[in-house]
N, CA and C atoms as an extended XYZ file, in Angstrom:
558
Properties=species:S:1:pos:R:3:atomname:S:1:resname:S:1:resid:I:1 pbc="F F F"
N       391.793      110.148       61.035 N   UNK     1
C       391.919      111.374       61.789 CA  UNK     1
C       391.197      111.260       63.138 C   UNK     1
N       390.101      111.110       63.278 N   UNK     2
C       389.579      110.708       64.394 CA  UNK     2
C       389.745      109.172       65.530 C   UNK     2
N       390.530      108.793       64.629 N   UNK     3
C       390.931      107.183       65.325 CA  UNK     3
C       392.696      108.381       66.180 C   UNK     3
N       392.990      109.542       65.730 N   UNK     4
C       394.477      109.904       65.802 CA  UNK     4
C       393.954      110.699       67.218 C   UNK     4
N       392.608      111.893       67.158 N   UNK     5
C       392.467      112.324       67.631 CA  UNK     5
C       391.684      111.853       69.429 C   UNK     5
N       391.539      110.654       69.111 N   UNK     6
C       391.105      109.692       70.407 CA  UNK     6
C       392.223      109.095       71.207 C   UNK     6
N       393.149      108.762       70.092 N   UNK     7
C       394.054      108.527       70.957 CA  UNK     7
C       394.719      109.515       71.758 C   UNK     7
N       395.302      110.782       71.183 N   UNK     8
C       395.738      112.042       71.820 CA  UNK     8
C       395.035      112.268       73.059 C   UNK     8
N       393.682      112.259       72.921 N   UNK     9
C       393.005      112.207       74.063 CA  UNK     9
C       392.883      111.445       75.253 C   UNK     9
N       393.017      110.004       75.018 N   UNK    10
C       393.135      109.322       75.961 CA  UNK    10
C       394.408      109.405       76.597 C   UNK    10
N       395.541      109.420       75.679 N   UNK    11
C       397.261      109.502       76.322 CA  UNK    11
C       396.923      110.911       77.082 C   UNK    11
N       396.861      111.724       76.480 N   UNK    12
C       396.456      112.886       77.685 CA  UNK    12
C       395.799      112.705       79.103 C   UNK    12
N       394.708      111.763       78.639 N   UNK    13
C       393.879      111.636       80.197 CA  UNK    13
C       394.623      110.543       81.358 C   UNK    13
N       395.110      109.491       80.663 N   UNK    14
C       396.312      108.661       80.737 CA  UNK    14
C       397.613      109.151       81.751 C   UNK    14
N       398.376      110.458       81.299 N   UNK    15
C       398.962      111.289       81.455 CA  UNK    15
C       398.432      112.048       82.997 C   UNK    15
N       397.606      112.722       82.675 N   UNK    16
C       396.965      113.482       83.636 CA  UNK    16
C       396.459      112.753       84.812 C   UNK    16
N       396.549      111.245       84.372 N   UNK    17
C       395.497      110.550       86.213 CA  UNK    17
C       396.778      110.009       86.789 C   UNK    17
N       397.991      109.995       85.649 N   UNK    18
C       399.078      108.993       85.924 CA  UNK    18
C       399.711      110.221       87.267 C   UNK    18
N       399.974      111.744       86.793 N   UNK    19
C       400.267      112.631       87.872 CA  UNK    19
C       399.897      112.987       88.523 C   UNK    19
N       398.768      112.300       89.306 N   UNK    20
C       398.052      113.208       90.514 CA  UNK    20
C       398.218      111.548       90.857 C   UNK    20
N       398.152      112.101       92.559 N   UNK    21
C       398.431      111.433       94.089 CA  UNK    21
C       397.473      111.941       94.904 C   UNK    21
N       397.062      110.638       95.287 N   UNK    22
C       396.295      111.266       96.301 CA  UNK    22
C       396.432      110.749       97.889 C   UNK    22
N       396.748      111.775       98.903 N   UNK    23
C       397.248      111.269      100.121 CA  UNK    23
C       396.126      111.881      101.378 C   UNK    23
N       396.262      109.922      101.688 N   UNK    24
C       395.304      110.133      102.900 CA  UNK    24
C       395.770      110.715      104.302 C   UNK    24
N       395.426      111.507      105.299 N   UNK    25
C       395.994      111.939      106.351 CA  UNK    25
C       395.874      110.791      107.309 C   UNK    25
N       396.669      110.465      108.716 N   UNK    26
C       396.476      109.840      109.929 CA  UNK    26
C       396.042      111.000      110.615 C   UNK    26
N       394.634      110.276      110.880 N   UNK    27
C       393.920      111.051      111.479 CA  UNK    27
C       394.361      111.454      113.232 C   UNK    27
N       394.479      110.366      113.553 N   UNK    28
C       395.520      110.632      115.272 CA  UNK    28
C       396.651      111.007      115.082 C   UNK    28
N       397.519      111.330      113.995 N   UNK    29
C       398.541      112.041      113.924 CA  UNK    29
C       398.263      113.450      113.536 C   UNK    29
N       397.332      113.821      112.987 N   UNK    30
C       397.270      115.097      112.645 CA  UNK    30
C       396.455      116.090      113.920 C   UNK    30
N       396.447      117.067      113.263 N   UNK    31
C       395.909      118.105      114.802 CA  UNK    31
C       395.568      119.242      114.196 C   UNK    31
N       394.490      119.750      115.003 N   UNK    32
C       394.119      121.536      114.767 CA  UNK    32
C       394.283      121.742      115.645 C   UNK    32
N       395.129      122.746      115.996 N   UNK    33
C       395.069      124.130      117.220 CA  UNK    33
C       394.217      125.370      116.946 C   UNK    33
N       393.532      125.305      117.900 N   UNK    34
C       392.495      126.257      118.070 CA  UNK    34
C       392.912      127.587      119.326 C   UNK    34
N       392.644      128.784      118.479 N   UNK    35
C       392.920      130.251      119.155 CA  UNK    35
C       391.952      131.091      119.056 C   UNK    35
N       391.139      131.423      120.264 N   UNK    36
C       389.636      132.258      120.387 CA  UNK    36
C       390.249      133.601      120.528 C   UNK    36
N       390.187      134.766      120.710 N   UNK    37
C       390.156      135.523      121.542 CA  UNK    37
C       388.605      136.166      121.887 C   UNK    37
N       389.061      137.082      123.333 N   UNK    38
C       388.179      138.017      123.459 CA  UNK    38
C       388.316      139.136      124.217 C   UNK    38
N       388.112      140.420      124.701 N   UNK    39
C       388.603      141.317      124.971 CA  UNK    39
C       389.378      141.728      126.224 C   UNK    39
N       389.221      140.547      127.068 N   UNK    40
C       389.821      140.364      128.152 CA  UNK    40
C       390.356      139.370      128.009 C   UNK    40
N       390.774      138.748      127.400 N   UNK    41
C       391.823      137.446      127.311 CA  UNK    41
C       391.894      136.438      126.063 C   UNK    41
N       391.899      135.408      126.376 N   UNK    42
C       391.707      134.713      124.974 CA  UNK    42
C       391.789      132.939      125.249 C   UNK    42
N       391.413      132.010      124.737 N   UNK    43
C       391.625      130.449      124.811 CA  UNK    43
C       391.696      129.841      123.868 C   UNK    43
N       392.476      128.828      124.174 N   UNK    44
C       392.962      127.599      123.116 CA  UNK    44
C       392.762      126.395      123.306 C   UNK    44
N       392.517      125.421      122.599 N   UNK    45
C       392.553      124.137      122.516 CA  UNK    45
C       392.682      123.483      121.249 C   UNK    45
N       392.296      121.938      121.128 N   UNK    46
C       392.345      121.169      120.058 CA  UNK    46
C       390.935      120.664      119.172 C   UNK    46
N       390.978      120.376      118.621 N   UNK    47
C       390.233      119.669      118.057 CA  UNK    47
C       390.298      118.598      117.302 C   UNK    47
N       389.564      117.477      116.847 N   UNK    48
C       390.558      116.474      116.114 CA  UNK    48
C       390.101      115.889      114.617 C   UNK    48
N       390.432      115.542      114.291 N   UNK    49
C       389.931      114.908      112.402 CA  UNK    49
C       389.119      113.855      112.314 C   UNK    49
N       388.782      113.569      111.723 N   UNK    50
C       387.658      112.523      111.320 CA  UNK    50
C       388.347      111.390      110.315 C   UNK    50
N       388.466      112.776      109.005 N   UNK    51
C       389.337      111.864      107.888 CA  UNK    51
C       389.953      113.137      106.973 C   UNK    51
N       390.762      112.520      105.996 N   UNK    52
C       391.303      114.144      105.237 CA  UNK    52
C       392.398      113.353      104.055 C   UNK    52
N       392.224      114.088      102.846 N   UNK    53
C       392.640      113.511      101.928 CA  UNK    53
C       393.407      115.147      101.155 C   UNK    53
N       394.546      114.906      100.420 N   UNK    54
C       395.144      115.895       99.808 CA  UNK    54
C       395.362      115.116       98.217 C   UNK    54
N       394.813      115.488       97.205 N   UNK    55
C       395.086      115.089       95.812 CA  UNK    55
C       396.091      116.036       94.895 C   UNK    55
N       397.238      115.832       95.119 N   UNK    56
C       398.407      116.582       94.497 CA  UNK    56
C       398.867      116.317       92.904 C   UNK    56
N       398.484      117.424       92.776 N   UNK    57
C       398.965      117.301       90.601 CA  UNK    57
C       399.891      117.399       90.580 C   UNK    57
N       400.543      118.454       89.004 N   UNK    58
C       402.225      118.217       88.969 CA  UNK    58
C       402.585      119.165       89.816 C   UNK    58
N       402.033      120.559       89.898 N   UNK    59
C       402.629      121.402       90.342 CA  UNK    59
C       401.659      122.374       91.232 C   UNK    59
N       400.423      121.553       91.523 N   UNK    60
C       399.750      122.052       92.264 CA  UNK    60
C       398.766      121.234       93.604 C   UNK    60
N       398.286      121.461       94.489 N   UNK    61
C       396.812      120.657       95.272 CA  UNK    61
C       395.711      120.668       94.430 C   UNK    61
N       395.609      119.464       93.968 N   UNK    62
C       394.299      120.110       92.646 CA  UNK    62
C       392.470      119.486       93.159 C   UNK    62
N       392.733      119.079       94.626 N   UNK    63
C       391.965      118.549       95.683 CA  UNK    63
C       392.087      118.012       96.741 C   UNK    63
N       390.722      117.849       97.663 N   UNK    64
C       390.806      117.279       98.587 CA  UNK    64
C       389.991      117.807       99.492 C   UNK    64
N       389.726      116.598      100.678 N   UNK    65
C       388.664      116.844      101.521 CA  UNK    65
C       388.860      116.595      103.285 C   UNK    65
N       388.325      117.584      104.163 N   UNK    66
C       388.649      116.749      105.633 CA  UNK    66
C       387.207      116.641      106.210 C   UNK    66
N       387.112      116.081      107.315 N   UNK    67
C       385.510      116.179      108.024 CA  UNK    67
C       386.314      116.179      109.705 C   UNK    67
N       386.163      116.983      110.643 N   UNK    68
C       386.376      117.536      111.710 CA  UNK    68
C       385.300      116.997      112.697 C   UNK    68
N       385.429      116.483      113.589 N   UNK    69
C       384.723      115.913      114.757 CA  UNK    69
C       384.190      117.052      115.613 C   UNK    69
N       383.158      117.716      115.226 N   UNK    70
C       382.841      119.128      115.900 CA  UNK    70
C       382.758      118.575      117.709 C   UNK    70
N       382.721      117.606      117.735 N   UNK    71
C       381.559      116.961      119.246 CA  UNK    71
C       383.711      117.162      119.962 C   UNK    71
N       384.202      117.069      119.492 N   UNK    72
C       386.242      116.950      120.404 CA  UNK    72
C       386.522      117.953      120.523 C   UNK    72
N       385.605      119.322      120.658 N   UNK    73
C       386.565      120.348      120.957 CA  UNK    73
C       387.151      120.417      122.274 C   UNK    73
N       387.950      120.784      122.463 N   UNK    74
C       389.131      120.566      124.049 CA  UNK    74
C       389.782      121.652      124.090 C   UNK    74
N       389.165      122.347      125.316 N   UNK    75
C       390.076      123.294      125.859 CA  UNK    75
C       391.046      122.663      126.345 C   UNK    75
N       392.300      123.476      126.279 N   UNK    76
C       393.810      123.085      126.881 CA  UNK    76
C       393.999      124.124      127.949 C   UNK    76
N       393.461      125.412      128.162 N   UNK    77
C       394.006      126.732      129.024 CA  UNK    77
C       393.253      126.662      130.011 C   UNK    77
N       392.397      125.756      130.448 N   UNK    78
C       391.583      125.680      131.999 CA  UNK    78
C       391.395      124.344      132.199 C   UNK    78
N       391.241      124.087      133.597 N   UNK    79
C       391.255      122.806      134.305 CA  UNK    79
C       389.972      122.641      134.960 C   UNK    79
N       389.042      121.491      135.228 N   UNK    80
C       388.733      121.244      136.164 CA  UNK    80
C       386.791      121.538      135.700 C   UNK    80
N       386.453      122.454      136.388 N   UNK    81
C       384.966      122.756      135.998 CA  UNK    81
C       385.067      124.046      135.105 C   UNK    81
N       386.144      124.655      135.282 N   UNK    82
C       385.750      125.673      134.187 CA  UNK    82
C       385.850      125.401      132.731 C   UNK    82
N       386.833      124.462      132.737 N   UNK    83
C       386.999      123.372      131.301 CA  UNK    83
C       386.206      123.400      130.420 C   UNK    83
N       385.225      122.559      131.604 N   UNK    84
C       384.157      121.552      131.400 CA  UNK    84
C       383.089      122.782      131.179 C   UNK    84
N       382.936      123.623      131.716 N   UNK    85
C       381.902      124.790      131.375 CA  UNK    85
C       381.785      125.173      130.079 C   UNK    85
N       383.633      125.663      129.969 N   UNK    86
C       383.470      126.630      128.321 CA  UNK    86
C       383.666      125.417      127.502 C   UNK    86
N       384.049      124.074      127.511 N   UNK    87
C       383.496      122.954      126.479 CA  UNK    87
C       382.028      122.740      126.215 C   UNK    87
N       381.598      122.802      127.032 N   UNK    88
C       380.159      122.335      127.025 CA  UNK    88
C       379.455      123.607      126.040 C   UNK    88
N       379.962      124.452      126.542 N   UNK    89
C       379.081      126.444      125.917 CA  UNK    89
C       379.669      126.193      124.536 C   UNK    89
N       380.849      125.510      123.923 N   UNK    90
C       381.211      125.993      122.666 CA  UNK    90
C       380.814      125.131      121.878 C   UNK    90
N       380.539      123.492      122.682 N   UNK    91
C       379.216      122.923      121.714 CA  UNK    91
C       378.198      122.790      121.573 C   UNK    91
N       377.687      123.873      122.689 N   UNK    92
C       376.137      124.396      122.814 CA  UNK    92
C       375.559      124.574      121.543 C   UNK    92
N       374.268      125.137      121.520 N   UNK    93
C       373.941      126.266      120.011 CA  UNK    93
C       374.607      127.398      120.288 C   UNK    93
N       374.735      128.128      121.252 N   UNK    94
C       375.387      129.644      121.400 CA  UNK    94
C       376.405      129.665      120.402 C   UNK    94
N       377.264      128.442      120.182 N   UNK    95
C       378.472      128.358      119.306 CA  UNK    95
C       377.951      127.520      118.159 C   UNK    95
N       378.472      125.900      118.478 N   UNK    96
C       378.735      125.189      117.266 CA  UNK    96
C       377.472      124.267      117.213 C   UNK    96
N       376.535      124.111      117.944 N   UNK    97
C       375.731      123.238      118.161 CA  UNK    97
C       376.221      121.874      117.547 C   UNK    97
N       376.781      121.378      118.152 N   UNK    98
C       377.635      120.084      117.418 CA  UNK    98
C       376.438      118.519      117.693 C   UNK    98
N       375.887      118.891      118.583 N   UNK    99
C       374.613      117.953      118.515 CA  UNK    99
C       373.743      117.901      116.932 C   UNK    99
N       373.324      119.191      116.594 N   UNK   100
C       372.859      119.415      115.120 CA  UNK   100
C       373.941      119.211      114.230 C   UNK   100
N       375.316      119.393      114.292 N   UNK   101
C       375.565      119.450      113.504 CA  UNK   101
C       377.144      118.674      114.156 C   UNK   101
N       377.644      117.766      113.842 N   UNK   102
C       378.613      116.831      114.213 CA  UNK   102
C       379.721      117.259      113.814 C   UNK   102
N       380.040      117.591      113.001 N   UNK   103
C       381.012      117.379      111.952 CA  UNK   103
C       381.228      119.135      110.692 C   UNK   103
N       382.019      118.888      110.785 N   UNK   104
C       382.456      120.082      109.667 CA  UNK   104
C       383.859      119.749      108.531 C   UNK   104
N       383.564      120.408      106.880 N   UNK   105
C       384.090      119.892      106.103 CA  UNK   105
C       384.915      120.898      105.695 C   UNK   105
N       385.733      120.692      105.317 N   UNK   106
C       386.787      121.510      103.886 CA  UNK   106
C       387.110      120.801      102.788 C   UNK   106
N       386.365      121.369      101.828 N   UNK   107
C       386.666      121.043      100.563 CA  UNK   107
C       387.574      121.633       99.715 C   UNK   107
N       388.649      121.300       99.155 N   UNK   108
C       390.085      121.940       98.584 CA  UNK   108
C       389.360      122.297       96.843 C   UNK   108
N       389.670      123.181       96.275 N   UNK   109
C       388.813      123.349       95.107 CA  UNK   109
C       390.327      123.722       94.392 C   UNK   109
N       391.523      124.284       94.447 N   UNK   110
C       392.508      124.095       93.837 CA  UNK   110
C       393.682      124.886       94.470 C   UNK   110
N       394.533      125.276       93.788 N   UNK   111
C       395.291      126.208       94.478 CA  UNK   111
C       396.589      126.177       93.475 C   UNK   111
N       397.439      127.291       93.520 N   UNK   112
C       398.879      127.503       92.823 CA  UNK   112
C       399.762      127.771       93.583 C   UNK   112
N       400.912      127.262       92.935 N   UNK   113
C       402.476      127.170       93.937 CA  UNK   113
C       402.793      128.644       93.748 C   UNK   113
N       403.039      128.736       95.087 N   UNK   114
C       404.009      130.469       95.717 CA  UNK   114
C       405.150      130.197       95.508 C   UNK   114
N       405.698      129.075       96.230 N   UNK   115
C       407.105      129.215       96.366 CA  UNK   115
C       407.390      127.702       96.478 C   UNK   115
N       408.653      126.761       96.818 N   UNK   116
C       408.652      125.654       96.718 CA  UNK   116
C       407.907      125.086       97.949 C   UNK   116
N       407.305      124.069       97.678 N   UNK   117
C       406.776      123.788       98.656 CA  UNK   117
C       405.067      124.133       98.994 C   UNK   117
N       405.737      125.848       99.021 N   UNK   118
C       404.172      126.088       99.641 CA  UNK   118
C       402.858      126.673       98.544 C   UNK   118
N       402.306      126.508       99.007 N   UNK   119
C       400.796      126.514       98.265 CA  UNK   119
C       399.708      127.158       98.398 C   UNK   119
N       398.957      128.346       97.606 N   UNK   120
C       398.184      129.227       97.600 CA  UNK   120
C       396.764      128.338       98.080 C   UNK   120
N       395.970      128.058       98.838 N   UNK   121
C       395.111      127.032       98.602 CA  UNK   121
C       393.733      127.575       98.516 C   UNK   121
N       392.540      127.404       97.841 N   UNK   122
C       390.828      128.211       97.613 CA  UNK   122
C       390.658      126.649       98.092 C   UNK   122
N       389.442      126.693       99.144 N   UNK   123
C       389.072      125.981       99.753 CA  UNK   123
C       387.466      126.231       99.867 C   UNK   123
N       386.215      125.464      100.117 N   UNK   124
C       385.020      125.995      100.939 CA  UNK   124
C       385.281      124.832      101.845 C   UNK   124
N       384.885      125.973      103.048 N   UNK   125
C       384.774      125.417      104.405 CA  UNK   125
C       383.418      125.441      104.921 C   UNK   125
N       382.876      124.302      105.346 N   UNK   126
C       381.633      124.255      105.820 CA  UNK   126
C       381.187      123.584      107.612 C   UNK   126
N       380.462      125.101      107.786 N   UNK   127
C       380.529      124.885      109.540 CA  UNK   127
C       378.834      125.104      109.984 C   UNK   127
N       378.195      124.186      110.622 N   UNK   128
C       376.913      124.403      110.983 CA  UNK   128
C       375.825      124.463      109.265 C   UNK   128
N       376.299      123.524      108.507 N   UNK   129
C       375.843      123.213      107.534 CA  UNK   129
C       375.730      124.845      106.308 C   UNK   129
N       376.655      125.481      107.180 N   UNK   130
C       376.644      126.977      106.388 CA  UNK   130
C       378.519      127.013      105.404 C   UNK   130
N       378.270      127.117      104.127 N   UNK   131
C       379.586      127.055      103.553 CA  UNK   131
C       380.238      128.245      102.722 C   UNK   131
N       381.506      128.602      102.991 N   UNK   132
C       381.884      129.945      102.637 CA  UNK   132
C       383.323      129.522      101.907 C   UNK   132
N       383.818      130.510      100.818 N   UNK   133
C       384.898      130.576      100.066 CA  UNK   133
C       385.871      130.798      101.127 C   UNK   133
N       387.498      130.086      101.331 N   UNK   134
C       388.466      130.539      101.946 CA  UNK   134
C       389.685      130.604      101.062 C   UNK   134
N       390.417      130.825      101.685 N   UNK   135
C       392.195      130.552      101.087 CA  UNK   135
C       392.820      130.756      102.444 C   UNK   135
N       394.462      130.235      102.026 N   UNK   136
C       395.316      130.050      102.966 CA  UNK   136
C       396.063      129.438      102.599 C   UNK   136
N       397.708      129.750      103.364 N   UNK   137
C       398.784      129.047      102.843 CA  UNK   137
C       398.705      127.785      103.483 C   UNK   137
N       399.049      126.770      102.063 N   UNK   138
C       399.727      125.269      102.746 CA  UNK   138
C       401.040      125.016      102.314 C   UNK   138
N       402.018      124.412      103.544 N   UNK   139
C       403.362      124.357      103.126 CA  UNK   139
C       403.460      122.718      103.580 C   UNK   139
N       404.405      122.261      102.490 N   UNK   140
C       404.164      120.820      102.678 CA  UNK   140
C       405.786      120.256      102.667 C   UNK   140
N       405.895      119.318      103.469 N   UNK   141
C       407.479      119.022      103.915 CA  UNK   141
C       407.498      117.475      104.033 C   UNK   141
N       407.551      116.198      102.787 N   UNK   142
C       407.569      115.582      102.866 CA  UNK   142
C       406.221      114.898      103.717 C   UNK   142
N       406.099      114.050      104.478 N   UNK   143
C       405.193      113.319      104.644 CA  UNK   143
C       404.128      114.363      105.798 C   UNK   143
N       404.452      115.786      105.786 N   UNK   144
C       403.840      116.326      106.720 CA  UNK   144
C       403.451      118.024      105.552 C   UNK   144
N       402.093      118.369      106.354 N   UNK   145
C       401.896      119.910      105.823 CA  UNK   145
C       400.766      120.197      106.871 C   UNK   145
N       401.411      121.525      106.320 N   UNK   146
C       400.770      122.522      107.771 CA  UNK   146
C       400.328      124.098      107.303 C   UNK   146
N       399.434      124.571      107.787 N   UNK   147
C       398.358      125.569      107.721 CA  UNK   147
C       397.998      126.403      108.760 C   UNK   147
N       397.931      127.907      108.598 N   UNK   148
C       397.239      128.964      109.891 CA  UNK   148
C       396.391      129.321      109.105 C   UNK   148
N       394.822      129.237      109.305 N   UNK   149
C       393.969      129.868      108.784 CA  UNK   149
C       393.287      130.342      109.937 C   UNK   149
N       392.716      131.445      109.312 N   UNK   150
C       391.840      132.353      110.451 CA  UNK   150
C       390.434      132.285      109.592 C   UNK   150
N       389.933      132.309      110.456 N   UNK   151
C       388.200      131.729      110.506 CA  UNK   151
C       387.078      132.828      110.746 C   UNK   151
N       385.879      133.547      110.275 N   UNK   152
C       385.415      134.401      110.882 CA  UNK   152
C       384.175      133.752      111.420 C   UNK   152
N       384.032      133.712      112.449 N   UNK   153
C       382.977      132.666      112.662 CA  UNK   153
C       381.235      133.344      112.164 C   UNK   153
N       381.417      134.486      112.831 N   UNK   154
C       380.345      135.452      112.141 CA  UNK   154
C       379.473      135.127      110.942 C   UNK   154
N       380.593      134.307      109.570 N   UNK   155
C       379.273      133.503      108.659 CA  UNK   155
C       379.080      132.719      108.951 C   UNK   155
N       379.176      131.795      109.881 N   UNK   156
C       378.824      130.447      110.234 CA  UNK   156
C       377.404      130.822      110.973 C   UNK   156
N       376.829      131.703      111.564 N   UNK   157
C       376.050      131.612      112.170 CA  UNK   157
C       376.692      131.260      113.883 C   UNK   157
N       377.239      131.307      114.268 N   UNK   158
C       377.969      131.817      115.351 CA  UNK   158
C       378.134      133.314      116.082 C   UNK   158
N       377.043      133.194      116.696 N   UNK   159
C       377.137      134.806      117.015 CA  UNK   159
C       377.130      135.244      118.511 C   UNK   159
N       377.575      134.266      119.284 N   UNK   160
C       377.315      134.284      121.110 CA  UNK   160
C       378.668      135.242      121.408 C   UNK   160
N       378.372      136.227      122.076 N   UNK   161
C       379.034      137.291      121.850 CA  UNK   161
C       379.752      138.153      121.115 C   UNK   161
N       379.194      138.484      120.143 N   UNK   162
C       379.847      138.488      118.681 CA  UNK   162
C       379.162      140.033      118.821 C   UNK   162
N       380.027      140.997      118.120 N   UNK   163
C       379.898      142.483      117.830 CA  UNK   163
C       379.243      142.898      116.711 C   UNK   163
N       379.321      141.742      115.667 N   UNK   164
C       378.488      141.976      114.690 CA  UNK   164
C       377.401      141.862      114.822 C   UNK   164
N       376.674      141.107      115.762 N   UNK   165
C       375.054      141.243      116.103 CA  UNK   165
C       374.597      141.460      117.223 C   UNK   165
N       375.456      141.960      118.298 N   UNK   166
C       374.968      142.415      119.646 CA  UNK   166
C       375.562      143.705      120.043 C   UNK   166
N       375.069      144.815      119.892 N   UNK   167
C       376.086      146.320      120.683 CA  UNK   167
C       375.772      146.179      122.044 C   UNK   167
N       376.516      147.325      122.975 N   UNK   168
C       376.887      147.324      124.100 CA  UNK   168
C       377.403      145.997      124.915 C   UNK   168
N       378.405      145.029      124.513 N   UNK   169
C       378.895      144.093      125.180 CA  UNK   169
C       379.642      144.176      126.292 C   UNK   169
N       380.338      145.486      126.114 N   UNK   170
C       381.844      146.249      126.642 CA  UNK   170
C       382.891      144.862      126.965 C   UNK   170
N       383.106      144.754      128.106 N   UNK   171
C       384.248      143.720      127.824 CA  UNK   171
C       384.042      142.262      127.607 C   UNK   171
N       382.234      142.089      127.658 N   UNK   172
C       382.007      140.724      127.292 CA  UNK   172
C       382.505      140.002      125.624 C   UNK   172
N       382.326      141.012      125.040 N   UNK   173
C       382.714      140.787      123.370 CA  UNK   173
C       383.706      139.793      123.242 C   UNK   173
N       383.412      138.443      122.270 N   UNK   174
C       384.422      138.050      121.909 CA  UNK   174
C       384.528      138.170      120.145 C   UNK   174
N       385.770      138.138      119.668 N   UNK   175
C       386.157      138.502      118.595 CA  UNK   175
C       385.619      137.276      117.847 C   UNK   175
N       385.551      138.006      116.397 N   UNK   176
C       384.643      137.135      115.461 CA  UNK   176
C       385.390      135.907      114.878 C   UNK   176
N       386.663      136.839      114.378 N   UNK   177
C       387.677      135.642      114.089 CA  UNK   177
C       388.874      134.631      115.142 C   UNK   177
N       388.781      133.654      114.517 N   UNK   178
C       389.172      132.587      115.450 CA  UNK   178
C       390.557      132.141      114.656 C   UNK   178
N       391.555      131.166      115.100 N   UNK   179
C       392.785      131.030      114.575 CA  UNK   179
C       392.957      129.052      114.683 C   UNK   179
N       393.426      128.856      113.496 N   UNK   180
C       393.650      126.881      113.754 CA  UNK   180
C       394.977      127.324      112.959 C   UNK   180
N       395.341      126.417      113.540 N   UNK   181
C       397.157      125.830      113.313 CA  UNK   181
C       396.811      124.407      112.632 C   UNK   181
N       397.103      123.772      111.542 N   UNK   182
C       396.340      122.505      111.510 CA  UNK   182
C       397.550      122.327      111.102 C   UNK   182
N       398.080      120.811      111.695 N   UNK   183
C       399.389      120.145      111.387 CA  UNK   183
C       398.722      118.744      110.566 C   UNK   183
N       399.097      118.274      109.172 N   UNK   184
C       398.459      117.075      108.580 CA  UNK   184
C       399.388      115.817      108.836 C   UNK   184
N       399.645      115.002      108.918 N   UNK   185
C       400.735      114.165      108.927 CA  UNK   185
C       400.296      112.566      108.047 C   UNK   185
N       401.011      112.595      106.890 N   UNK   186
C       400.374      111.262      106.054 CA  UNK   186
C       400.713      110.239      106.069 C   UNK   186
């Protein structure tokens, strides 16, 4: 009985490592788009990957991990010195202090299928060594998947013009939450 019940077990575990995949991203092929706003306008740029892995079960993401090059953020909506200004301010401390802190992670903790394809995903995301519960849809299309998550920067410890810890800004305020488009490509 127990010689029956080891085996069941192992063909199960057998089973279970035989259906999960795990796919590494190209890191120069993939991309985050980045969307700030603030009450008078708003900016965008890129940012770029480090490394990023998706571990796919039968019918779900049942892991996975990325690490984000905090030090590449790139404005795309200004040229020249003003660029170079609000790059420099958003890897200041005011923002991301990317000197302290290089790099930022997402860890995939599981997720269930919506619809074909796409994917409910619980994630912790960790920014300025501060880490918070997320979700967000991932839709995946053959050797490519893609994601809009909105970000509140507010738990990160990000608070340079932020409404949650400074009143009277009037039109200096910028909004807490932020927007990435992240395209993966494997």
């Amino acid at each position: 009985m127990k010689k029956t019940i080891l085996f069941l077990f192992l063909a199960a575990t057998a089973v279970s490592w035989s259906q999960s995949k795990e796919m590494n991203i190209n890191a120069a092929e993939s991309s985050i788009q980045w969307l700030a706003k603030k009450v008078t306008g708003q900016h965008n740029g890129i940012i770029n990957f480090v490394s990023g892995n998706l571990t796919l079960g039968e019918n779900n993401i049942s892991g996975g991990s990325f690490e984000v090059a905090m030090n590449t953020i790139n404005v795309l909506d200004l040229s020249g010195e003003y660029k170079e200004k609000l790059e420099g301010h958003l890897k200041s401390d005011d923002f991301f202090g990317v000197e302290k802190f290089p790099s930022a992670q997402l860890n995939i903790t599981g997720s269930k299928m919506k619809a074909d394809n796409v994917y409910a995903v619980e994630a912790t995301l960790t920014i300025k060594e501060i880490s918070h519960p997320i979700t967000f849809d991932l839709q995946m299309e053959g050797d490519t998947a893609n994601a809009k998550v909105v970000i509140d920067r507010s738990k990160y410890n990000v608070r340079y013009g932020s409404t949650s810890f400074f009143d009277n800004l009037g039109d200096k305020a910028i909004y807490d939450d932020f927007e990435l488009e992240i395209n993966l490509k494997f």
